[in-house]
Structures are given as structure tokens and as C-alpha cells.
C-alpha positions, -999 to 999 in steps of 0.1 A, spaced: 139 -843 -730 108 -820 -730 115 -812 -691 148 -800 -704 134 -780 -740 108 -767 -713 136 -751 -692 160 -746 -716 129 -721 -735 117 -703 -701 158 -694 -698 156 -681 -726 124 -663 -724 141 -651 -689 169 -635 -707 147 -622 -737 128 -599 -711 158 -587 -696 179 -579 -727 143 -560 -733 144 -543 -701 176 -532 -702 173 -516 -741 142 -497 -728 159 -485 -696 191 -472 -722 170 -455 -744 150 -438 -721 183 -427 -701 195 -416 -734 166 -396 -739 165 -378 -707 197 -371 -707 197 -354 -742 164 -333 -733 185 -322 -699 217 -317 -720 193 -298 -742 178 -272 -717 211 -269 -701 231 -256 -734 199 -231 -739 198 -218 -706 237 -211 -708 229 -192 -741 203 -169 -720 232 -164 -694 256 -153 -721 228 -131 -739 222 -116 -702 256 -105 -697 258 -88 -730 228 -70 -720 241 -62 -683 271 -54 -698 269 -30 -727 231 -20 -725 243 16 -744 250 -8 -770 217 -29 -782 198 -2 -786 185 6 -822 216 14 -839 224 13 -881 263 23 -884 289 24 -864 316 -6 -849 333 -11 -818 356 -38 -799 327 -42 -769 305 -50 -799 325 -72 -811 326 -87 -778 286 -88 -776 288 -106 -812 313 -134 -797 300 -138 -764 274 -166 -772 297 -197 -769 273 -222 -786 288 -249 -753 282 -290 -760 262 -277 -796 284 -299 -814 275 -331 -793 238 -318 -794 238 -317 -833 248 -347 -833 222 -362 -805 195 -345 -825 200 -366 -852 206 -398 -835 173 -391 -809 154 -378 -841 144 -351 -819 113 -326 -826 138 -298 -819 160 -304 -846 150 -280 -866 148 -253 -844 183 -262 -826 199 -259 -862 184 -225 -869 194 -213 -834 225 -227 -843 226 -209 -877 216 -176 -861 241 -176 -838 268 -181 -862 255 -153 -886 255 -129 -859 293 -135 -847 302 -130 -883 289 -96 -885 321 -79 -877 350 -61 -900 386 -51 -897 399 -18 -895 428 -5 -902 454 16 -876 478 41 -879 503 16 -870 510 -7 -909 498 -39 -915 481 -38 -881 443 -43 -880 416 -41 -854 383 -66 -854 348 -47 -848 317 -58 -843 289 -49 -865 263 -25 -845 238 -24 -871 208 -50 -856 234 -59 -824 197 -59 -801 180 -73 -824 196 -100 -833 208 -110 -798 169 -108 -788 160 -133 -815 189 -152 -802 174 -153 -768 141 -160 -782 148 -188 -800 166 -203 -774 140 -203 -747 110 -214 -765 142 -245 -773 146 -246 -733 112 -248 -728 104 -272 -753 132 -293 -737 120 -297 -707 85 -302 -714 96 -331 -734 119 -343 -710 92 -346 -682 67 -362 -711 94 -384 -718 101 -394 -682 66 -400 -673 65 -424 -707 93 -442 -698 77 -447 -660 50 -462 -672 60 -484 -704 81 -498 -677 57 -508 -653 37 -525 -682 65 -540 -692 74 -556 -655 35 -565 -650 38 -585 -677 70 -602 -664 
């Protein structure tokens, strides 16, 4: 009877440490993957902010009037790709860059909502401009924010990675 409690325990001790194992290796997948996911959605913001700025340099320079379609264009061209799954992520990893992902997020959507509708010759048919007061400004913020968030996002993906290397090996020495 003991023989058999003995056994029956170190099973279960067995599948303890590997129910353990597993949950560290999920969480730290999780976590690299976010931080990636991360980086990635920042560094597609700088490629959108780039082509704007390829694009239509005449158009971010210091300007306080005026609207235009290409502006308009500018204003929509950051596409904000896999931000709702990250908002969501953020809250769930309770990342450091929470915060600042928001505000990004925020200052994204305030500066594709500076636009206005004109009116044509033609009736009842309007045209939608962008805004060209702060166009350079804004977008540089945009970009700003975006890759102190990329660069954040990797460092703590390789922090995280080197973390999760080692509590693992702990973990399996002890095994």
C-alpha cells in the first residue's frame, strides 16, 4: 500500500511539473509573440508615415490653411493594421506599453479626423479634404511615437526571451 501511495504521488508530482512546464512555455510564447506582433504593427505605421512623406513632401511642410484630396489621403494613410487585436493583447499581457500604444492609437485617430467637406458646383455633391493645418507635424509625432513603441518592443521582446531561457532551465534543473 505505501509502494503504491509512493508511486501513485511521484505520478503525480510527474504530471505537476509538466502541466508547469507547459503553462511557462504558453506564456512566454504568448509573450514573444505579442512584443513581435508589437514591433511589427509600428514598423508598418513608419512605412505608411514614409510614403506620405515620399509621396506628397510639398505637403508637410509648415502649412495653417488650406485643404486638399492628397491631404486627405496623407491623413488616411496610416491604417492602424492588427491595433485592435493589440489593444486587446495589451490588456491581457498587462504590458508596459499600454499606455503609450493607446495614445499612439488616439493620435492617429485625431489626425484622420482632421478633414472637412466641401461643397461643388454640381448639388448635393460634396468633396472630403484633408486638413493641412499641422499635416507634418502631426504625422512626425505619429512617427515618433511609434518608434520609440517599436523600439521599446523589441527590447522587451529580447528581455523577455532571455527571461523565459533561463526560468526554464531552472525550472528543468530542478526536474
Amino acid at each position: 500500500m505505501i509502494t503504491a501511495t509512493r508511486a501513485q504521488t511521484e505520478a503525480t508530482f510527474k504530471q505537476t511539473e509538466t502541466t508547469v512546464r507547459l503553462e511557462l512555455r504558453r506564456d512566454a510564447s504568448e509573450a514573444l509573440a505579442f512584443h513581435a506582433m508589437l514591433a511589427a504593427a509600428m514598423a508598418r505605421v513608419l512605412a505608411e508615415a514614409a510614403w506620405a512623406r515620399e509621396t506628397y513632401p510639398h505637403l508637410l511642410t509648415p502649412q495653417t490653411a488650406g485643404a486638399s484630396p492628397e491631404a486627405l489621403g496623407i491623413r488616411q494613410c496610416i491604417t492602424k493594421g492588427a491595433f485592435a487585436e493589440l489593444r486587446g493583447a495589451c490588456i491581457r499581457q498587462g504590458s508596459l506599453l499600454t499606455g503609450e500604444f493607446l495614445d499612439l492609437e488616439r493620435e492617429i485617430d485625431s489626425f484622420a479626423l482632421q478633414c472637412e467637406d466641401r461643397p461643388t458646383t454640381m448639388l448635393s455633391v460634396t468633396i472630403r479634404m484633408g486638413k493641412h493645418a499641422g499635416l507634418g507635424e502631426q504625422l512626425a509625432a505619429i512617427e515618433t511615437k511609434a518608434a520609440a513603441i517599436e523600439t521599446k518592443a523589441a527590447e522587451i521582446e529580447t528581455k523577455a526571451a532571455e527571461l523565459s531561457r533561463k526560468a526554464f532551465k531552472a525550472f528543468e534543473s530542478r526536474v
